[in-house]
C-alpha positions in Angstrom: 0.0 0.0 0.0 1.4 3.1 -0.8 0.9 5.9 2.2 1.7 9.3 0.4 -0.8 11.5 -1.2 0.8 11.8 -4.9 1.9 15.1 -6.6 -0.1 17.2 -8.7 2.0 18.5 -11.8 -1.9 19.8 -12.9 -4.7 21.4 -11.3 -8.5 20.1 -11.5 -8.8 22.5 -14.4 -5.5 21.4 -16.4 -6.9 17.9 -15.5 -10.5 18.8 -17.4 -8.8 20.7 -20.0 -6.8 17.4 -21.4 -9.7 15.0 -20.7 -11.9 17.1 -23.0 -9.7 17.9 -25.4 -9.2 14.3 -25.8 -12.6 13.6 -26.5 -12.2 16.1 -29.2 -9.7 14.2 -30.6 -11.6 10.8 -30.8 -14.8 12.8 -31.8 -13.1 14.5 -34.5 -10.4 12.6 -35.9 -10.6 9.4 -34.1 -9.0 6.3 -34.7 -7.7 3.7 -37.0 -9.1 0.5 -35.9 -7.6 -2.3 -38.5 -9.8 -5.3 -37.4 -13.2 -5.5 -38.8 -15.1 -7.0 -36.1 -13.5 -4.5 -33.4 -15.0 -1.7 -35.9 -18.5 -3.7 -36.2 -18.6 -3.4 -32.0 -17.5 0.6 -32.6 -20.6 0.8 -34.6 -23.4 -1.4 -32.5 -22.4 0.6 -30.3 -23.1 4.0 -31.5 -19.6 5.2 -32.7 -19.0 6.4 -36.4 -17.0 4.1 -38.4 -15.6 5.3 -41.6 -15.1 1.7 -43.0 -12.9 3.4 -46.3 -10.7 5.2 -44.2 -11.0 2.5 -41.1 -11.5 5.4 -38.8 -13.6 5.2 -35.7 -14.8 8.6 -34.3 -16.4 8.6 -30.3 -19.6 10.1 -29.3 -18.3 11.6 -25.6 -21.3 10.2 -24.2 -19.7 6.2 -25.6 -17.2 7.0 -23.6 -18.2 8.0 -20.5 -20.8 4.7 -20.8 -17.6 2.8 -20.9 -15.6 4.7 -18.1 -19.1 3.6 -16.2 -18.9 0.3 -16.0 -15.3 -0.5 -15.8 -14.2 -1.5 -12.0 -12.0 1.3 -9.9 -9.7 -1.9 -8.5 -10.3 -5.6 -9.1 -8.2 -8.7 -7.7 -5.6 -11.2 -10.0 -5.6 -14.5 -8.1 -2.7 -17.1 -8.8 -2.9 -20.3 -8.1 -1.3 -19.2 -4.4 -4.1 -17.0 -3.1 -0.9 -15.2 -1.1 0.6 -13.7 -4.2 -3.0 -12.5 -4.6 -2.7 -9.1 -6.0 -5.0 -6.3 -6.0 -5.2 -3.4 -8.6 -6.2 -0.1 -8.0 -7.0 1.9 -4.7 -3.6 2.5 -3.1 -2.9 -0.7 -3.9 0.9 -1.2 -5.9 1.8 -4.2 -7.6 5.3 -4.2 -8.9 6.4 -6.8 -12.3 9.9 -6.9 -13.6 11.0 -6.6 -17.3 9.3 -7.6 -20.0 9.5 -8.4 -24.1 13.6 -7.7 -24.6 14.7 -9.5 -27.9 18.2 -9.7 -26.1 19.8 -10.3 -23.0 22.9 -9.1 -21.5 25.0 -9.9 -18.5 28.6 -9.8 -17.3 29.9 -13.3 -18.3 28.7 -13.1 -21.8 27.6 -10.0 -23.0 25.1 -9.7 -25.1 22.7 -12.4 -27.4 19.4 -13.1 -28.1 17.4 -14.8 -25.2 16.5 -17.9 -24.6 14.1 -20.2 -23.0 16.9 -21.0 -20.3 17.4 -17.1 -20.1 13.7 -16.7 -19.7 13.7 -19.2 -17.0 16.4 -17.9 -15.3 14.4 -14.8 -15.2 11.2 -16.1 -13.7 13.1 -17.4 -10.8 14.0 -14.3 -10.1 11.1 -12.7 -9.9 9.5 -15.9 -8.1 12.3 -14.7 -5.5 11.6 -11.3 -4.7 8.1 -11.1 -2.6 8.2 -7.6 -4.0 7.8 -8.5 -7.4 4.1 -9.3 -7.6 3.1 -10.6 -11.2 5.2 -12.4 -13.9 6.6 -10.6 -16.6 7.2 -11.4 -20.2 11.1 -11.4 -19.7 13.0 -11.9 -22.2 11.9 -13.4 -25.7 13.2 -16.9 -25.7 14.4 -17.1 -29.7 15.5 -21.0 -29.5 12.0 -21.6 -29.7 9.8 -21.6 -32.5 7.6 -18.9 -32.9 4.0 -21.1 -32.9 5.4 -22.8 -29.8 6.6 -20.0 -27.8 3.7 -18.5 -25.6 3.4 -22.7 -24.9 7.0 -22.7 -23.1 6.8 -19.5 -21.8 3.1 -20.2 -20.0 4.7 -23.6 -18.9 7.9 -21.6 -17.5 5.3 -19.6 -15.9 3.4 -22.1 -14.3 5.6 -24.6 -13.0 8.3 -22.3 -11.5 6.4 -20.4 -10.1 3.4 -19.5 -8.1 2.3 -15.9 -9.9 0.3 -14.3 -11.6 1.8 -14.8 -15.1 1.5 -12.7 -18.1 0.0 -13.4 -21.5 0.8 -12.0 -25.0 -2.4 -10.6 -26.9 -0.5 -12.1 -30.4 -3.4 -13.9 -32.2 -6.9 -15.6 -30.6 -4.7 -18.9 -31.5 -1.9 -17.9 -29.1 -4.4 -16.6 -26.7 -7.0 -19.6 -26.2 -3.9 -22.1 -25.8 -2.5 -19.9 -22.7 -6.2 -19.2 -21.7 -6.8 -23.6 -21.5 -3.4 -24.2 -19.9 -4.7 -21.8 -17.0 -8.0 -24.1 -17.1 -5.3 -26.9 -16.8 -4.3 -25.1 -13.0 -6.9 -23.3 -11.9 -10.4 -25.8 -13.2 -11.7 -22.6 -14.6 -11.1 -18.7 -15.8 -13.7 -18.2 -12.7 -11.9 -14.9 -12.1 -8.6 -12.9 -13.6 -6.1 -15.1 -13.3 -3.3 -13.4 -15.7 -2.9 -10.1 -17.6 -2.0 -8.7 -20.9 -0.7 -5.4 -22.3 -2.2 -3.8 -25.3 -0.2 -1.2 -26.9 -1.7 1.2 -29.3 0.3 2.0 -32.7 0.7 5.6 -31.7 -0.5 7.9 -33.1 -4.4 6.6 -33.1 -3.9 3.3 -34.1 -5.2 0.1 -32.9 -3.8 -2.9 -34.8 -5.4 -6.6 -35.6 -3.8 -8.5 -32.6 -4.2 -5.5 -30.6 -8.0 -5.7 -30.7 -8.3 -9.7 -31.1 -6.7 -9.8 -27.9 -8.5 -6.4 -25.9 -11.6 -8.0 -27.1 -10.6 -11.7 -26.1 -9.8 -10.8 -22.7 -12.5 -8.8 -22.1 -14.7 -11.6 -23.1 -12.8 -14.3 -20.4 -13.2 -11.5 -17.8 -9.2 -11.5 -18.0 -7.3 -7.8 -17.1 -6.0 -5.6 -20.1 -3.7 -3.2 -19.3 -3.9 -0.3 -22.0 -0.5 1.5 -23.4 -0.5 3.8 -25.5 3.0 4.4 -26.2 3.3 8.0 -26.9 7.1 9.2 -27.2 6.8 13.4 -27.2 8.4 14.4 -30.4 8.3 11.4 -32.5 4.8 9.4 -31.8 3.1 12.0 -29.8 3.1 15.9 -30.1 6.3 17.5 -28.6 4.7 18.9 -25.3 4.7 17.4 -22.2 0.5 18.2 -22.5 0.0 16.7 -26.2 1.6 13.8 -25.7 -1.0 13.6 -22.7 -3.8 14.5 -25.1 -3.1 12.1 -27.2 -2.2 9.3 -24.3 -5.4 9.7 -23.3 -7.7 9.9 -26.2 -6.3 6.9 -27.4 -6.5 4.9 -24.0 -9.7 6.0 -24.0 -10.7 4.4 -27.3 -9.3 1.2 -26.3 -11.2 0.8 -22.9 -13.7 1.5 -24.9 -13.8 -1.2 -27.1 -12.8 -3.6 -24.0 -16.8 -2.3 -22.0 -18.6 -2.9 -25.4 -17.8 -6.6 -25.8 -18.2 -6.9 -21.9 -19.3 -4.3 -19.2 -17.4 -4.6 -16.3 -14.2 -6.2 -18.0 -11.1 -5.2 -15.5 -8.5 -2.6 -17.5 -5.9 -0.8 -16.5 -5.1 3.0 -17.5 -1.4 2.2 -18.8 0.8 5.4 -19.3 4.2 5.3 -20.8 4.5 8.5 -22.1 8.1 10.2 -22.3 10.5 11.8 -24.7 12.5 10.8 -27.2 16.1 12.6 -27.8 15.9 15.2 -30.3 19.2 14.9 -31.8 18.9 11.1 -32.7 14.9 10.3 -32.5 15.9 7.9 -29.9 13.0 7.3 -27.0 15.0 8.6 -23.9 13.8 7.6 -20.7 14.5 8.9 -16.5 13.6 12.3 -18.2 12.0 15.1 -16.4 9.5 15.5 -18.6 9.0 11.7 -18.2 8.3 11.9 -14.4 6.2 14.7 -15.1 4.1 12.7 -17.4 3.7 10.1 -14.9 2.6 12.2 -12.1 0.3 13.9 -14.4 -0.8 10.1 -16.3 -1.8 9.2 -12.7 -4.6 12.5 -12.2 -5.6 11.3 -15.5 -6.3 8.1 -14.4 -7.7 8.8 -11.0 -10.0 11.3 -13.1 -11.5 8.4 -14.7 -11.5 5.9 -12.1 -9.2 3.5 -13.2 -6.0 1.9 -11.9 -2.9 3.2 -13.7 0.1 1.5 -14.9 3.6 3.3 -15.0 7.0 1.5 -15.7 10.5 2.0 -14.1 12.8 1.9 -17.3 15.8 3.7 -18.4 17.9 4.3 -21.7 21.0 3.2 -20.4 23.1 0.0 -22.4 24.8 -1.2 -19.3 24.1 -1.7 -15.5 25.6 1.1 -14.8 25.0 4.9 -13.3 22.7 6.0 -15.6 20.9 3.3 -15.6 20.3 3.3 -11.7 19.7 7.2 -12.4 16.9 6.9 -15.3 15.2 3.8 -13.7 15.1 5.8 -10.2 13.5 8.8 -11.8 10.8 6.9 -13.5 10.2 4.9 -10.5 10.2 8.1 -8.2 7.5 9.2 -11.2 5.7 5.9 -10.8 5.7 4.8 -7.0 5.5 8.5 -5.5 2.8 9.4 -8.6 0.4 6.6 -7.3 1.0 4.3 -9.9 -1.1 1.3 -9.1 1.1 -1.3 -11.7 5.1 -0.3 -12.4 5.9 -2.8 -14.9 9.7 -3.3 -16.2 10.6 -2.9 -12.3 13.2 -5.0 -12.6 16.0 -6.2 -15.2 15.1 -3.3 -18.2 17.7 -1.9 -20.0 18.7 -0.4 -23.6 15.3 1.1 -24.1 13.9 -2.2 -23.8 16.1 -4.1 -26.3 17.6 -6.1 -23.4 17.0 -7.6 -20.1 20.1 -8.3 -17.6 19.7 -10.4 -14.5 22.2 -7.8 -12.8 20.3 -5.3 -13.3 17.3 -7.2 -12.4 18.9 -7.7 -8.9 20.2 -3.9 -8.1 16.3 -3.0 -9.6 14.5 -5.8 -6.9 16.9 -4.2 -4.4 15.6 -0.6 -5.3 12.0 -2.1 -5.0 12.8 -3.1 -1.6 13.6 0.5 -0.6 10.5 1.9 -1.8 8.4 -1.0 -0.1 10.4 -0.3 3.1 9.6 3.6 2.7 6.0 2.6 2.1 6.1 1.1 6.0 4.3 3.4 7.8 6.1 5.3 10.5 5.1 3.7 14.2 4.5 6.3 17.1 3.1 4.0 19.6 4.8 4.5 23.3 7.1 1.8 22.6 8.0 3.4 19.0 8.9 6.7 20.6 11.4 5.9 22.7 10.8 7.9 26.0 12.0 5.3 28.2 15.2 4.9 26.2 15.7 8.4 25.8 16.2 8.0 29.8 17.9 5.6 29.5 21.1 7.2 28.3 22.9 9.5 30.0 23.6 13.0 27.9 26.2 12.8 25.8 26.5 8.9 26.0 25.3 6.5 23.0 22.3 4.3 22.0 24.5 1.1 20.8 24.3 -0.6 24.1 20.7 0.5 25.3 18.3 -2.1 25.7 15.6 -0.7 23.3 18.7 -1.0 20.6 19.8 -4.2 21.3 15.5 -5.6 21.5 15.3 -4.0 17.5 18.9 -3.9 16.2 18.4 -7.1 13.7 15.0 -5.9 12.3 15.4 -1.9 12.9 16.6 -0.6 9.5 16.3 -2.1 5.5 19.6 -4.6 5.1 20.6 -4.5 1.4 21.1 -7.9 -0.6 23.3 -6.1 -2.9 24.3 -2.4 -1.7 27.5 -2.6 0.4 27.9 0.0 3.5 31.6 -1.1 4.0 34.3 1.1 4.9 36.9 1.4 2.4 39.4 -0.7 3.7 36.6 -3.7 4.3 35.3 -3.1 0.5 38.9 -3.7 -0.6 39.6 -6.7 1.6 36.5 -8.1 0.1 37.5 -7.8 -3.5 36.8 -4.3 -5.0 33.5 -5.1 -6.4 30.8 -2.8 -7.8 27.7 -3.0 -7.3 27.0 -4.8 -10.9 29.9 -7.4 -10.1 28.1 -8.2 -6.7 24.6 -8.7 -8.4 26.5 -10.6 -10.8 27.1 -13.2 -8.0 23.5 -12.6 -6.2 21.9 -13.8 -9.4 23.7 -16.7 -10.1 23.6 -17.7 -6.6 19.3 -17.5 -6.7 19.4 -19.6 -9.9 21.3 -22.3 -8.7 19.7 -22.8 -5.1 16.2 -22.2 -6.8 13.5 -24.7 -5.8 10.2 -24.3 -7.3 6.8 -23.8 -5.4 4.6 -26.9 -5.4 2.3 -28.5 -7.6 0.4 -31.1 -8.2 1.9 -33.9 -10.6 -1.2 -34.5 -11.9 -1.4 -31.0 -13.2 2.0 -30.4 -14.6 1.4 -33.6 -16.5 -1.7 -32.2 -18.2 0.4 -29.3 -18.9 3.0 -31.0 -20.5 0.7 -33.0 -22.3 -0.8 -30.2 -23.1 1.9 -28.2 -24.8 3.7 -31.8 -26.3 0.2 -31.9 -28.7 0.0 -28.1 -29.7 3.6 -28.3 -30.3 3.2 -31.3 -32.6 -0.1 -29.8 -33.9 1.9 -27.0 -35.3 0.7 -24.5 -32.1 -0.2 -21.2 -33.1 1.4 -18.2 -35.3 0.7 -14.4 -34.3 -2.1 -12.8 -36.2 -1.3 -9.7 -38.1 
């Protein structure tokens, strides 16, 4: 739970400014919608579909039917009730790194992932407690495309006991990862995974994109909604247009996810930031990107709906920078509100790679901001009168018997961060913090021991996967 009240980067006014002028925007220019059902449910509805042009333009009153009757927080239960996580509120749910074509670590640099890389990356974030959902990782390239989302859902499953993620690549992809989580859980009784669709920015929803909004919505399963607006290159080069835009195009989606269902959990997803002017490369731990979190999350709580933010950086190595950028997002994110911070852990390169050093200095970051979430105790004993008396003036607390009843438990210990002394630090080998996460990671791999299930059910799974495989499994839809 997070305990602050966030920033406000806009008044209510700014706040009602943006939020009508993007209903402008999907009233008068509205947007490209390339699948023709999802444009056959604009139009039962009431919208205006252009079917030449593929454009679908929003009555305001459409939309605020939608806003309506999509739920301010909802629940995604595992199959281990106690990684339950709950989505909106004050509620924060944190997921590490997600959809990297490569991966990069110390030992040997940087190659495409794999299905052991992947692996290796869902035991970490089976690991951390503060890592609350599965992420996509890291695409795992040894395997074939039509077989993928099987071995990744597998990985998923059987390593760990988490909410895992799903790709919205094709109704194919998606019923096989849907019928493996009938495999766990009897039934999609309630949302039991999640899914990020990403509008083609600017005002663009593509085929998969709306197959898979409209697919979840129709299993009751969560849809987080990104657009992914870059000021300068996808978005208008204001901090306020690309929040325009952000939103009218958010808007659209949730849209189309109340029309096939009412009541169909969505998140608001934000991921608007900058992009650098001299290259056109997305740049990211920007000002103007905290900015347009803090701002994303009035947005959201205008509407009613739990946001998404993400904790991502630019950077090509585990390095400064990259602790720098990720720590401004996150302070964007987790101070802004942000009820889901996805790529929490292990993003780097703009999202071209994942490193499972960085993963571990990013879970150990996490682990700050949980611990500055703890709410501050003032009860008798937490005040300390007693011990206050109990030392003389001028003497010290290291001995006092309120020190030595707390001393284990009293302050955050780092996994990773060192508070040696120079001469210790040496003595222990000079290492950085990347070199020493380096070892952390490799150490959780090895003495990982999955959570348990039933044999019964990872045999169906297997069987399960063995005959899509050898069916051919399923290709993305485009």
């Amino acid at each position: 739970m997070n305990p602050f009240e966030p920033p406000r980067v806009l008044d209510d006014e700014q706040v009602e400014t943006i939020h009508q002028a993007a209903l402008r925007v999907l009233a008068d220019s509205g947007m490209r919608v390339l699948l023709p059902a999802a444009r056959e449910a604009y139009a039962a509805a009431g919208a205006a579909v252009d079917e030449d042009e593929r454009i679908v333009r929003f009555d305001p009153g459409l939309v605020a039917e939608a806003l309506a009757t999509a739920p301010t927080e909802f629940e995604i239960a595992p199959r281990n009730p106690d990684r339950t996580v709950t989505l909106g509120g004050k509620h924060v749910a944190l997921v590490p790194v997600g959809g990297p074509p490569h991966i990069t670590d110390i030992d040997r640099g940087r190659r495409n992932g794999t299905l052991a890389d992947f692996d290796d990356l869902v035991k970490l974030a089976q690991h951390f407690d503060v890592l609350h959902l599965f992420g996509p990782g890291v695409e795992p390239q040894d395997v074939p495309l039509e077989a993928r989302h099987l071995e990744m859902t597998r990985s998923m499953l059987t390593l760990g006991d988490k909410a895992p993620f799903v790709y919205a690549r094709g109704r194919g992809q998606v019923t096989d990862c849907f019928e493996m989580l009938r495999i766990v859980h009897g039934d999609l009784d309630a949302p039991r995974c999640y899914t990020v669709i990403n509008t083609n920015s600017p005002r663009q929803l593509d085929v998969p994109m709306c197959l898979g909004l409209m697919q979840f919505a129709e299993a009751g399963q969560p849809a987080v909604i990104t657009p992914f607006t870059l000021a300068g290159a996808m978005a208008p080069v204001t901090v306020a247009g690309a929040l325009t835009l952000q939103h009218a195009e958010a808007l659209g989606a949730i849209t189309l996810s109340q029309i096939v269902q009412p009541g169909a959990p969505v998140v608001y997803g934000a991921f608007t930031s900058n992009v650098d002017m001299r290259s056109g490369a997305p740049a990211f731990g920007t000002p103007e990107a905290v900015k347009a979190a803090w701002a994303s999350g009035q947005l959201a709580r205008h509407v009613g709906l739990p946001w998404r933010s993400s904790g991502v950086c630019t950077s090509n190595t585990a390095d400064a920078q990259a602790g720098y950028e990720t720590m401004m997002n996150m302070l964007g994110a987790a101070l802004g509100g942000a009820n889901m911070i996805i790529h929490a852990a292990g993003w780097l390169e703009s999202g071209l790679a994942a490193s499972p050093e960085k993963f571990v200095l990013d879970a150990e970051m996490c682990q700050m901001f949980a611990e500055l979430f703890r709410p501050v105790g003032t009860s008798d004993d937490d005040v300390g009168v007693d011990a206050i008396a109990e030392v003389p003036p001028g003497g010290h607390f290291f001995g006092a018997d309120h020190t030595l009843a707390r001393y284990a438990t009293a302050f955050y210990e780092p996994i990773v961060f060192t508070r040696q002394n120079y001469e210790q630090w040496a003595e222990a080998g000079s290492q950085d913090a990347t070199r020493r996460a380096n070892t952390a990671w490799k150490r959780i791999v090895a003495d990982f021991e999955p959570p348990p299930l039933d044999d019964a059910v990872r045999a169906e799974l297997d069987d399960f996967v063995g005959r899509r495989t050898a069916e051919g499994g399923a290709l993305p839809e485009s």
